[in-house]
C-alpha positions as CSV (number, residue, x, y, z in Angstrom):
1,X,264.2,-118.8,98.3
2,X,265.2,-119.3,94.5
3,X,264.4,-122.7,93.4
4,X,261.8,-123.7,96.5
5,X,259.0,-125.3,96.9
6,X,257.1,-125.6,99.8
7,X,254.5,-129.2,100.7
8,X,252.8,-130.4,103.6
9,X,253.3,-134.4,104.3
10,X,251.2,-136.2,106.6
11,X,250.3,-139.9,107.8
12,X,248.9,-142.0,110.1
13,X,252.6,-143.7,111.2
14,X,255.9,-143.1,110.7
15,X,258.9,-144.5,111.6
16,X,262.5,-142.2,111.4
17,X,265.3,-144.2,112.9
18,X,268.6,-144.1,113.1
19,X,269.9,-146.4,110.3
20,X,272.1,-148.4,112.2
21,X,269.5,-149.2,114.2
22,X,267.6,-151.0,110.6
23,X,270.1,-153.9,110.7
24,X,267.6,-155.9,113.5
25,X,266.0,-156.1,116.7
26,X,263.9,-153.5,118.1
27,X,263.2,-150.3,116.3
28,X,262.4,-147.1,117.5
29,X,261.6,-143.9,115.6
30,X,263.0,-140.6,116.6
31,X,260.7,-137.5,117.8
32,X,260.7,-136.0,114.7
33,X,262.0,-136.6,111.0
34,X,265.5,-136.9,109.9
35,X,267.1,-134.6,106.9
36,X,267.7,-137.7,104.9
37,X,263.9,-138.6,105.7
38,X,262.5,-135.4,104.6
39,X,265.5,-134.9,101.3
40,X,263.7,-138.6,100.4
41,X,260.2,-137.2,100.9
42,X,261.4,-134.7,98.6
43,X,262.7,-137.0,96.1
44,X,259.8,-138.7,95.9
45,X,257.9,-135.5,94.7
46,X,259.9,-134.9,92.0
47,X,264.7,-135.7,91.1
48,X,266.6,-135.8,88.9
49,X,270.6,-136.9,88.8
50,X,270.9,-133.2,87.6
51,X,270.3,-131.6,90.7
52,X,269.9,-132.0,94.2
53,X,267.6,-131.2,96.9
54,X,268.7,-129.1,100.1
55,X,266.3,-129.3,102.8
56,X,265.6,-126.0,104.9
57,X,263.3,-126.2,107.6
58,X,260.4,-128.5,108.7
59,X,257.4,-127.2,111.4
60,X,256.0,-129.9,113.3
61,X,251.9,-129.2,113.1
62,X,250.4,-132.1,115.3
63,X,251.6,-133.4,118.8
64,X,254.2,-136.2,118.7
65,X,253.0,-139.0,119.9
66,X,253.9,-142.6,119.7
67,X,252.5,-146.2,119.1
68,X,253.9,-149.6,119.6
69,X,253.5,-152.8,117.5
70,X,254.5,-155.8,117.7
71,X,256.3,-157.2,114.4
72,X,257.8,-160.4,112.7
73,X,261.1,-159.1,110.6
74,X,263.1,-161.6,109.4
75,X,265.9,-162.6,111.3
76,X,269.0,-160.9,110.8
77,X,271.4,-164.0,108.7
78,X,268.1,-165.4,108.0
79,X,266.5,-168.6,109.9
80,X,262.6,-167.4,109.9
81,X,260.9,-164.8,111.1
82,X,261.4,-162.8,114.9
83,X,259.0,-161.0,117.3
84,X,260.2,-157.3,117.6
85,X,258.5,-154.4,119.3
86,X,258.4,-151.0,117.0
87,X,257.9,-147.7,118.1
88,X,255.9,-145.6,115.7
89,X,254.8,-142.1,115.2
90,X,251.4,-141.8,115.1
91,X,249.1,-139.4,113.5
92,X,251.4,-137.1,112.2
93,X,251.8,-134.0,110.0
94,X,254.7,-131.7,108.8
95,X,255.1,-128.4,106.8
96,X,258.6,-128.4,104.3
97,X,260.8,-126.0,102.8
98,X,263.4,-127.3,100.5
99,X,265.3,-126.1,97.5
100,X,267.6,-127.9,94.7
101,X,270.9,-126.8,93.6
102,X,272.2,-128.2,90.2
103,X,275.2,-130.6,90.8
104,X,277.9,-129.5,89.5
105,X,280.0,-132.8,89.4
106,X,277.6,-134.2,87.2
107,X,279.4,-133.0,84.0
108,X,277.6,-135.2,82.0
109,X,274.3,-133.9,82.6
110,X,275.3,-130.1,81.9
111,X,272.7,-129.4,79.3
112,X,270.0,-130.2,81.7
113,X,270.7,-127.7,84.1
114,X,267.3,-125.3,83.0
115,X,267.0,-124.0,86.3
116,X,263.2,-122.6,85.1
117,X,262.1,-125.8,83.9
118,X,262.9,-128.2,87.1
119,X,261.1,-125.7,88.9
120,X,258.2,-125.4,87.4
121,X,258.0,-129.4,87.4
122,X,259.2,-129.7,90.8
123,X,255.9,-127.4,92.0
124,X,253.3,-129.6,89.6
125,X,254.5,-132.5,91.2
126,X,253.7,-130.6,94.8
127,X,250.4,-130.6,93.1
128,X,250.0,-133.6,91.8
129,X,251.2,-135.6,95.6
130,X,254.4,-136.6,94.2
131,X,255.9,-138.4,90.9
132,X,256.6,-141.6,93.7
133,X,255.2,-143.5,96.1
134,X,255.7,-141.3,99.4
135,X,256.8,-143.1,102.7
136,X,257.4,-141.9,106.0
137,X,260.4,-143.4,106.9
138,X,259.7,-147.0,106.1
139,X,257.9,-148.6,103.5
140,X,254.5,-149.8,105.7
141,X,253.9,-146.0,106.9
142,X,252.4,-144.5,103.7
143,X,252.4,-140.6,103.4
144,X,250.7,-137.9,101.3
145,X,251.9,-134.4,100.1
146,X,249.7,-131.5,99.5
147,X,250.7,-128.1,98.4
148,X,250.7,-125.3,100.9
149,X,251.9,-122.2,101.8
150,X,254.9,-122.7,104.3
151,X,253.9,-121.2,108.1
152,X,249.7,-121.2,107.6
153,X,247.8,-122.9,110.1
154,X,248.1,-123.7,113.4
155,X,251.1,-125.7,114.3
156,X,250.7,-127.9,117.9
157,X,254.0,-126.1,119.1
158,X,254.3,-123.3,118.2
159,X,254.3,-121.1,121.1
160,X,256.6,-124.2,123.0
161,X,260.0,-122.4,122.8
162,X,263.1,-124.0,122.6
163,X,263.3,-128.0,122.6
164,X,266.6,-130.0,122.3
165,X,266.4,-133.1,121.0
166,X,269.7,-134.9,121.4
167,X,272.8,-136.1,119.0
168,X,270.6,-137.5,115.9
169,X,271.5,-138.7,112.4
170,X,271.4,-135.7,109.6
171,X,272.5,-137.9,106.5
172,X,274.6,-139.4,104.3
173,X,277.5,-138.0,101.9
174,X,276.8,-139.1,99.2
175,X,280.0,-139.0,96.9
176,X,278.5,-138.1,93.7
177,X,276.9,-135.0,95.7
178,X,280.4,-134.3,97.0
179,X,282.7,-135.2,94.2
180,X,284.9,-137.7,96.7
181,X,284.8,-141.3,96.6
182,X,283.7,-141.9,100.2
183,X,280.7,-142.4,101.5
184,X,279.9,-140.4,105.2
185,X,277.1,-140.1,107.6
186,X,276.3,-136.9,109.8
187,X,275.1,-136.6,112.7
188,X,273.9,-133.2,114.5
189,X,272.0,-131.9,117.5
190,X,268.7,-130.2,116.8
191,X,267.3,-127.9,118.5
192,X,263.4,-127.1,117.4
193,X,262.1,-123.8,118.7
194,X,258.3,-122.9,118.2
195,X,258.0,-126.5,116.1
196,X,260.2,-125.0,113.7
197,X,263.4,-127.3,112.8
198,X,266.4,-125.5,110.7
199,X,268.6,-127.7,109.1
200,X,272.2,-126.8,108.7
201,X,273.6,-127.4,105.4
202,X,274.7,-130.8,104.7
203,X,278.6,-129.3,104.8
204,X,277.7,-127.2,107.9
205,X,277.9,-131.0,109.9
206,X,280.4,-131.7,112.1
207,X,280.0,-134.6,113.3
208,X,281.2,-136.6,110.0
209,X,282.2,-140.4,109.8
210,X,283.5,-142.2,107.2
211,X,281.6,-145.6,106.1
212,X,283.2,-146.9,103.0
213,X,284.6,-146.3,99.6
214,X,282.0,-146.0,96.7
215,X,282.2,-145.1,93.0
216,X,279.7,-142.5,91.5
217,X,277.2,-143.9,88.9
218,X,277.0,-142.5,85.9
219,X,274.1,-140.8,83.7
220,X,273.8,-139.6,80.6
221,X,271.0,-138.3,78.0
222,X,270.2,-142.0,76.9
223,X,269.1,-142.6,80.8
224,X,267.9,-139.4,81.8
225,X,264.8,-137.4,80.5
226,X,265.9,-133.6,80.3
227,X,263.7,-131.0,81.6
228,X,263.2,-129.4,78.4
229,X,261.7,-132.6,76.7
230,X,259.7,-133.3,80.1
231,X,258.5,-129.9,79.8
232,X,257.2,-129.7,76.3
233,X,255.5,-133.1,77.1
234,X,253.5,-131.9,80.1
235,X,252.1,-129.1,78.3
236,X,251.3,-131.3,75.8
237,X,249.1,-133.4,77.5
238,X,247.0,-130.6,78.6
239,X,245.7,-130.1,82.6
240,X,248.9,-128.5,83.2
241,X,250.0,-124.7,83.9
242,X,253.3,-123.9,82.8
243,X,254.7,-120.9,84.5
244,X,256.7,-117.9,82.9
245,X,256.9,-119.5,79.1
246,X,255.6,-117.4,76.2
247,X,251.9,-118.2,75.0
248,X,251.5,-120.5,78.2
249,X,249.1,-120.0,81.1
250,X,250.6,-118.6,84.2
């Protein structure tokens, strides 16, 4: 697909839950990542206000298993710390296919929509394990990226057939992704078949509920680097392989 780029993110823990389940208390991750888990993942490797990313499928490669520790959060309205019990992922490892689309509402940002340029970043960034800090879920459950080639390998379920996996949280809308001024969640019911998750489009969903009112934030060139000047830097410094542009490597 136009604008994709394919990774591999692994860890020894994760923990995807269902956000209004982050408030206190006991935690307990889902079987397998969220959208909004995987479109942060994705983030993390490489954004801009520009654009967005769409996520397209994930393939679960190791067994899902589970862990349990015991925790001290702080206690929701404060007053010390609390014993909780979370239930981690463990040992886990997914394949990702995601691709950005240029916002449109951002009006502002018009002249940074090089759809050649944020590419070819996006995919050194793959390279390079991401421009962030990459977490699986949760801040203590620290992940890596590696490039790969989205379907090799051997994936634990891939001859499993069809699994359901229940009503789950998709994501939020976002209102400077959708041009409104309310903020949503989605929820959906996920079917993976073969380890192989497809994600519906975030406008595809359903299942919407409104949260609250929200104003967009606004960017312009004096808080945004364009592609083009992030471009020309990177192939400055040297190490780099810029794809497709005269008198560069390929």
């Amino acid at each position: 697909m136009r604008n994709s780029i394919e990774f591999q993110v692994y860890g020894r823990m994760a923990l995807f839950t269902d956000p209004i389940t982050k408030v206190g208390g006991e935690r307990s991750s889902y079987s397998v990542p969220t959208y909004q888990a995987l479109k942060g993942i994705t983030e993390s490797i490489y954004w801009k206000p520009t654009f967005y990313w769409v996520v397209d499928e994930v393939r679960v490669m190791n067994r899902i298993a589970t862990q349990s520790r015991g925790v001290k959060p702080m206690k929701y309205g404060g007053g010390g710390n609390d014993l909780s019990i979370y239930k981690y992922l463990s040992d886990v490892c997914y394949q990702v296919r995601a691709h950005f689309e240029f916002n449109l509402y951002r009006k502002e940002l018009a002249e940074d929509r090089d759809e050649h340029k944020h590419h070819n970043i996006a995919k050194r960034m793959v390279e390079r394990g991401g421009r962030r800090d990459i977490f699986l879920g949760t801040r203590e459950c620290q992940g890596y990226v590696e490039s790969v080639r989205y379907g090799e390998g051997t994936g634990y379920y891939d001859d499993s057939g069809e699994m359901p996996l229940g009503t789950m949280f998709h994501g939020f809308n976002y209102v400077d992704e959708t041009g409104g001024n309310m903020l949503q969640v989605r929820l959906w019911q996920p079917v993976m078949e073969n380890g192989v998750i497809h994600f519906p489009r975030p406008e595809e969903c359903t299942l919407v509920r409104d949260i609250r009112k929200v104003k967009s934030k606004l960017f312009d060139k004096n808080s945004v680097t364009f592609a083009a000047e992030e471009y020309e830097q990177m192939g400055e410094e040297g190490g780099y392989e810029l794809d497709g542009a005269a008198g560069t490597d390929v």
